[in-house]
N, C-alpha and C positions, 0 to 999 in steps of 0.2 A: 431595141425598138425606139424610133426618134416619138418623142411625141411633143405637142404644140399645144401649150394650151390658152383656154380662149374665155369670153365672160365666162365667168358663172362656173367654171370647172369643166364645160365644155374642152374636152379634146379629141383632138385627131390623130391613126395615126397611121403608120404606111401601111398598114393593110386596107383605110380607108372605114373603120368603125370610127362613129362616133356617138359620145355619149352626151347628152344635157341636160338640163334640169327640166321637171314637169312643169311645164307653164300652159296650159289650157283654156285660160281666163283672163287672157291679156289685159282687156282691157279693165276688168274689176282688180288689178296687184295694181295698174298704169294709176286707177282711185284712187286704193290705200297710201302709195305713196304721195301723190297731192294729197291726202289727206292728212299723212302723216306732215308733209311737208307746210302744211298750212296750221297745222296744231304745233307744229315748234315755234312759229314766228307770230301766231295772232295773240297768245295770252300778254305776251309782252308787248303787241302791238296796242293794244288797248290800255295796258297800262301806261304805256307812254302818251295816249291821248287824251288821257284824264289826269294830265300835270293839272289843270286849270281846277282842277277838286281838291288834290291832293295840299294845295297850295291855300285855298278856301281853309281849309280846316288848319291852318296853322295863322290864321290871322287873329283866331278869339284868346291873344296872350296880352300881358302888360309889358313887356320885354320887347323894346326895339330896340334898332340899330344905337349903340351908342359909343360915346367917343369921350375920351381925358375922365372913365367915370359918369358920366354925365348922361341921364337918357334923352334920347332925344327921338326928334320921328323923323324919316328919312323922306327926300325930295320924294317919294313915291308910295310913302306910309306904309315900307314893307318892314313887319317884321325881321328881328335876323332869321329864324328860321326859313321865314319865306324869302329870304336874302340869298339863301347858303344853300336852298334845294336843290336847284336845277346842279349843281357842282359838286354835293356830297353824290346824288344820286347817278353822277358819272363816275364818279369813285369807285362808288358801291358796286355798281354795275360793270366797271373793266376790270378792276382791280384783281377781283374772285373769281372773273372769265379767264382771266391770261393764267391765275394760278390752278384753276380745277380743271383748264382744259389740258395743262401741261402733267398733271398729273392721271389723267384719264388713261395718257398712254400704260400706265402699269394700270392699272385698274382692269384693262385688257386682259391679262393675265389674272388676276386675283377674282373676278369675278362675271358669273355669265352674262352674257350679252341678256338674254332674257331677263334677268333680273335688274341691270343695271334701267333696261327699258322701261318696265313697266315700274322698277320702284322710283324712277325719275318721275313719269306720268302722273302718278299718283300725289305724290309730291305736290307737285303744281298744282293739280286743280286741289289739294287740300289747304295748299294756300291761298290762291282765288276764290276760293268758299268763305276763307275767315276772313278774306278782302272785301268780297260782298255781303258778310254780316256786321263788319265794322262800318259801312256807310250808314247803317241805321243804328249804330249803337255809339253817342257822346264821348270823347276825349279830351284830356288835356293837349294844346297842342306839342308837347313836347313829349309825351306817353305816343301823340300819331305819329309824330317825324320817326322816332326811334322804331315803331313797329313796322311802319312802312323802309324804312332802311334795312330793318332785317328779311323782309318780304324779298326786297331787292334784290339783295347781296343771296338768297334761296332761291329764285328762279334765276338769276343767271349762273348759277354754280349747276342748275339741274339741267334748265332750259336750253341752255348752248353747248357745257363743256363735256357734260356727260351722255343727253340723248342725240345732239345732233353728232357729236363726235361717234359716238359709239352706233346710235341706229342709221343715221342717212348716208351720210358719207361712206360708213365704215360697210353697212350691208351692200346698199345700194351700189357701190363701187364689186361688188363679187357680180352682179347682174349686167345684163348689156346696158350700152350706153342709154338706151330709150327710159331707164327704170329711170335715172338721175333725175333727167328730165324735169319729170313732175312735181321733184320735190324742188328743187327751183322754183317750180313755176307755182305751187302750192304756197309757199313763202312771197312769192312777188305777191300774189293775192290777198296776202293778210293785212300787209301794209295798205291795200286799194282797200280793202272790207272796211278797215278802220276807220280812213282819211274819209269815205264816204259816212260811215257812221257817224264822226265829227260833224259833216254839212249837214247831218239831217238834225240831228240835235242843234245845229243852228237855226236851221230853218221852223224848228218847231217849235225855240222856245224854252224845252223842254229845262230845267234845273239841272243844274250841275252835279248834285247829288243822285238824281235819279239817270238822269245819263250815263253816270258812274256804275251806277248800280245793274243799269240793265249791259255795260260792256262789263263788268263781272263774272255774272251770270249767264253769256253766252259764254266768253272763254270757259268758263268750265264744262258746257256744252260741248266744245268743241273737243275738248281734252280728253272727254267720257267717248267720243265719237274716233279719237284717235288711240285711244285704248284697246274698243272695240275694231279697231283694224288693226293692228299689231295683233290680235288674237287670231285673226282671221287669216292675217295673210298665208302662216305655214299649210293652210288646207287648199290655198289655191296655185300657190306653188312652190315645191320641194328643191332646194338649193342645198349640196350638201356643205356650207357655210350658214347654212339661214337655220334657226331653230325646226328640228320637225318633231311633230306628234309621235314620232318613233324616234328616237332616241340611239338605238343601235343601229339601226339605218344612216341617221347622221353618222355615227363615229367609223363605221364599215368604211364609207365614201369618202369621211376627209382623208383618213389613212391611204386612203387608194390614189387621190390626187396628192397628196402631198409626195405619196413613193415616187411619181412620174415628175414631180417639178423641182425636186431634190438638186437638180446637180443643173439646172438653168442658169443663165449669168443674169446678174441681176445688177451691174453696175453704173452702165448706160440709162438703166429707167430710174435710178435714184438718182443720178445726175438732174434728168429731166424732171422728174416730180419735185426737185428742191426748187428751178425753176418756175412752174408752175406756182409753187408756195409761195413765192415771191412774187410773184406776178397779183396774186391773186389778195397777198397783202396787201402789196402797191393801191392793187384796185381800189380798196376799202379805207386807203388812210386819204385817199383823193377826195372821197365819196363823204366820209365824216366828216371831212377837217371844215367841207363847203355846206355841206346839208344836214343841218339845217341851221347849224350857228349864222352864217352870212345870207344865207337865201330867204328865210323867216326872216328876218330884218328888212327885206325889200319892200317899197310904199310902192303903192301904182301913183302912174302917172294918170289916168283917166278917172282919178278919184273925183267925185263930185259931192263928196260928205252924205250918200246916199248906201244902198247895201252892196256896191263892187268892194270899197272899203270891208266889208266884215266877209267877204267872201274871199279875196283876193288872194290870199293866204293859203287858207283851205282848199282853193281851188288850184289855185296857179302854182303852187309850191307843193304839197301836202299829196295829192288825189293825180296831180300831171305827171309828178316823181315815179308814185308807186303801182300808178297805168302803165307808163312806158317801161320801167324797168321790169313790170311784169309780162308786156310784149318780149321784152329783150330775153330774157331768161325760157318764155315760151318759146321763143324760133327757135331755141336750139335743137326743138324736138325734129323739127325737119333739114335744118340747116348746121354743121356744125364744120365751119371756116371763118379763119386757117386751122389748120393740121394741130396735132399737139406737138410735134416737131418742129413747127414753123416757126422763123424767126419774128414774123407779121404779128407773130399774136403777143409777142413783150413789147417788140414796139408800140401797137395798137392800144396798149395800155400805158403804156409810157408816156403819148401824146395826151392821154387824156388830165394831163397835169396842168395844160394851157386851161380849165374850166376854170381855175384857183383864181388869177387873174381873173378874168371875164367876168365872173360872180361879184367881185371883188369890186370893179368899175359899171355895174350897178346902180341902181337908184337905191342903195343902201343908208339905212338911218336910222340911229345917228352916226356919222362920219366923222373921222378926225383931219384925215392927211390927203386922202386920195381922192379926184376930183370922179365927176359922176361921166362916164364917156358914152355909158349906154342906157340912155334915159327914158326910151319908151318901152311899154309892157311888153311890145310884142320881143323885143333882144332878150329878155329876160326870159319867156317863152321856149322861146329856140331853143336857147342853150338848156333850158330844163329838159326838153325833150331829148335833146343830143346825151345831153349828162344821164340823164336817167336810161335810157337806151342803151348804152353804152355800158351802162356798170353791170344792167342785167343780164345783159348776153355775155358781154366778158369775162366775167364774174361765175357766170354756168359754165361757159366753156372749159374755166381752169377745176372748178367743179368736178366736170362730168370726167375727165382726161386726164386730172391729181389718181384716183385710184387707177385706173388701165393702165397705170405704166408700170406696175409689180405685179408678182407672182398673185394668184389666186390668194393665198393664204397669208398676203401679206397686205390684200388689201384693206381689212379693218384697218391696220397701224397705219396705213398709208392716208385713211381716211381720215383721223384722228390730226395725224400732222398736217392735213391742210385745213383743219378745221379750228388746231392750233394758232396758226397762219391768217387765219381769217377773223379770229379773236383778237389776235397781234393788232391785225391791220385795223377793225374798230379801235381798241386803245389807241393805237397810234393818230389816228384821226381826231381821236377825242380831244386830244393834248395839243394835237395840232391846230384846233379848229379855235383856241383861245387866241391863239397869235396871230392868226389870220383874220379875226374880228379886231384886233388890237390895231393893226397894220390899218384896216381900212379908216 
């Protein structure tokens, strides 16, 4: 008996049975995965927009910048601490992504998907708890730096390498293409929820501490809320890779698919998903190395020393980004070209390395070397839209089409490695994105 198998363990076969997973509630699993997909990227998207706190609280030291022995206070009266932040905390942050997502792969084996989920989950928001009780509780600033470094170096080990590896990519890759989707498009969102949270706290006023406090205390919100859907989903539909409330049902099922996928050729789709992997790193070293070391450094040209100035940023950079790239990453629910075979889609990515340049020749400042070619807002606009558009869709595409190209039962690992891939391609950006400001 031939048989062909399809998302989710879905197969067919010449007598024309076929069998698939109970999904009845499309559109409440189509939730949980936005939902889940917006609890993996907003806790950290919040923390990344309360640098400007984070920063606050390491200025009450006697310790600056000093030099030959000598203290002294720097052109910009920054602490070293508040010198050295933004740069330990990209350390902290790729260093422990590149090593825990590379290790996730055995993890795979050693321990259940269930448990790696939910004791990720928990994780986080029990560290966002003691993040939002440390704004109202006094520090030295070098007891913060150091607690906040270990915060860091904990949610990107949980945050990325273990739940997105192991739950979105790795489940969502056994479902039809439509599931990916949302967790794309869940993530594009966290970044917009955020960048907006930023303007409104501009607009209001409001302290840096209490701003802080209250993106805190929603990320744990959110996390309690993607907990409660991870619990949920197994009741609204049965995958026999997906955890189910029956136990033996699950094991009955995968033994059943895996007899029939036993002796598939599986060589041509790991050609293509190493592909894909690369593509999809590409995408991300493009994407960091310019966004937002080079793009946050851009002045508007239509400044009048009134509120476009304290806007411009937030707006034009921060909220334009994580809109369109959230557009780009939603179309794919309707639209998904080129092909995962296509040659258009490495090119497609390839071309998007002209943005480096473009960004670059900017109204960027301060400058050293390279003259300013594109000096009004509106250039700078464009290209944000094009750049960010482009990363989100491209970006899902390699996504959604990294796990379809292996066997059912190989699509966790498959998932895990683009997600590897994807960690690569931040680091790689990170590192990149020093020389690319150096250069301008």
């Amino acid at each position: 008996m031939v048989c062909r198998v399809l998302s989710c363990g879905q197969e067919s076969t010449a007598e024309g049975h076929q069998h698939s997973p109970e999904d009845h509630w499309y559109f409440g699993v189509w939730l949980i995965f936005f939902m889940l997909g917006l609890g993996t990227l907003l806790p950290w998207n919040f923390f990344m927009t309360a640098t400007k706190y984070f920063t606050s609280r390491l200025k009450d030291t006697s310790v600056v910048i000093s030099s030959a022995n000598q203290t002294e206070v720097s052109s910009d009266d920054r602490t070293v601490l508040e010198a050295i932040f933004n740069n330990v905390m990209t350390l902290c942050a790729m260093l422990p992504l590149l090593i825990c997502t590379c290790l996730n792969s055995f993890l795979l084996s050693l321990i259940s998907q269930r448990l790696r989920v939910m004791g990720s989950l928990f994780v986080i928001m029990l560290v966002f708890i003691i993040t939002a009780v440390l704004v109202k509780v006094p520090l030295e600033p070098f007891h913060f730096f150091l607690s906040t470094m270990v915060k860091i170096v904990i949610i990107n080990c949980d945050l990325w390498a273990i739940l997105q590896g192991s739950l979105l990519f790795g489940m969502a890759g056994l479902l039809p293409a439509s599931y990916t989707t949302p967790i794309m498009s869940g993530q594009g969102l966290a970044g917009t929820f955020a960048a907006f949270a930023m303007i409104c706290a501009i607009a209001s006023g409001s302290e840096l501490q209490d701003a802080a406090f209250g993106y805190f205390i929603t990320a744990c919100v959110v996390i309690f809320l993607s907990i409660l859907s991870y619990i949920l989903l197994p009741k609204l539909v049965r995958c026999p890779f997906i955890p189910s409330p029956r136990p033996e049902i699950q094991n009955m099922e995968h033994k059943h698919i895996m007899h029939h996928c036993s002796t598939s050729p599986s060589h041509s789709r790991q050609l293509s998903i190493w592909i894909l992997a690369l593509s999809v790193c590409f995408t991300f070293t493009v994407t960091i190395g310019t966004f937002p070391a080079v793009t946050a450094d851009t002045k508007s040209t239509l400044s009048d020393g009134g509120s476009w100035d304290q806007y411009f940023i937030p707006v034009s950079c921060f909220l334009l980004f994580n809109l369109c790239d959230w557009g780009g990453r939603s179309l794919t629910a309707i639209l998904m070209w080129p092909g995962k075979d296509s040659v258009i889609l490495p090119a497609s990515i390839g071309c998007r390395l002209v943005f480096i340049p473009l960004f670059m020749l900017c109204n960027v400042h301060p400058r050293a070397h390279l003259p300013v070619v594109f000096y009004h807002d509106c250039f700078f606009i464009l290209f944000m839209i094009l750049f960010a558009f482009s990363n989100g869709y491209l970006a899902s595409l390699c996504m959604c089409y990294g796990p379809r190209n292996v066997l059912p039962h190989e699509a966790e690992t498959a998932g895990a490695i683009m997600a590897f891939f994807l960690s690569l391609g931040l680091a790689l950006g990170a590192a990149l994105s020093f020389l690319i400001r150096i250069l301008v």
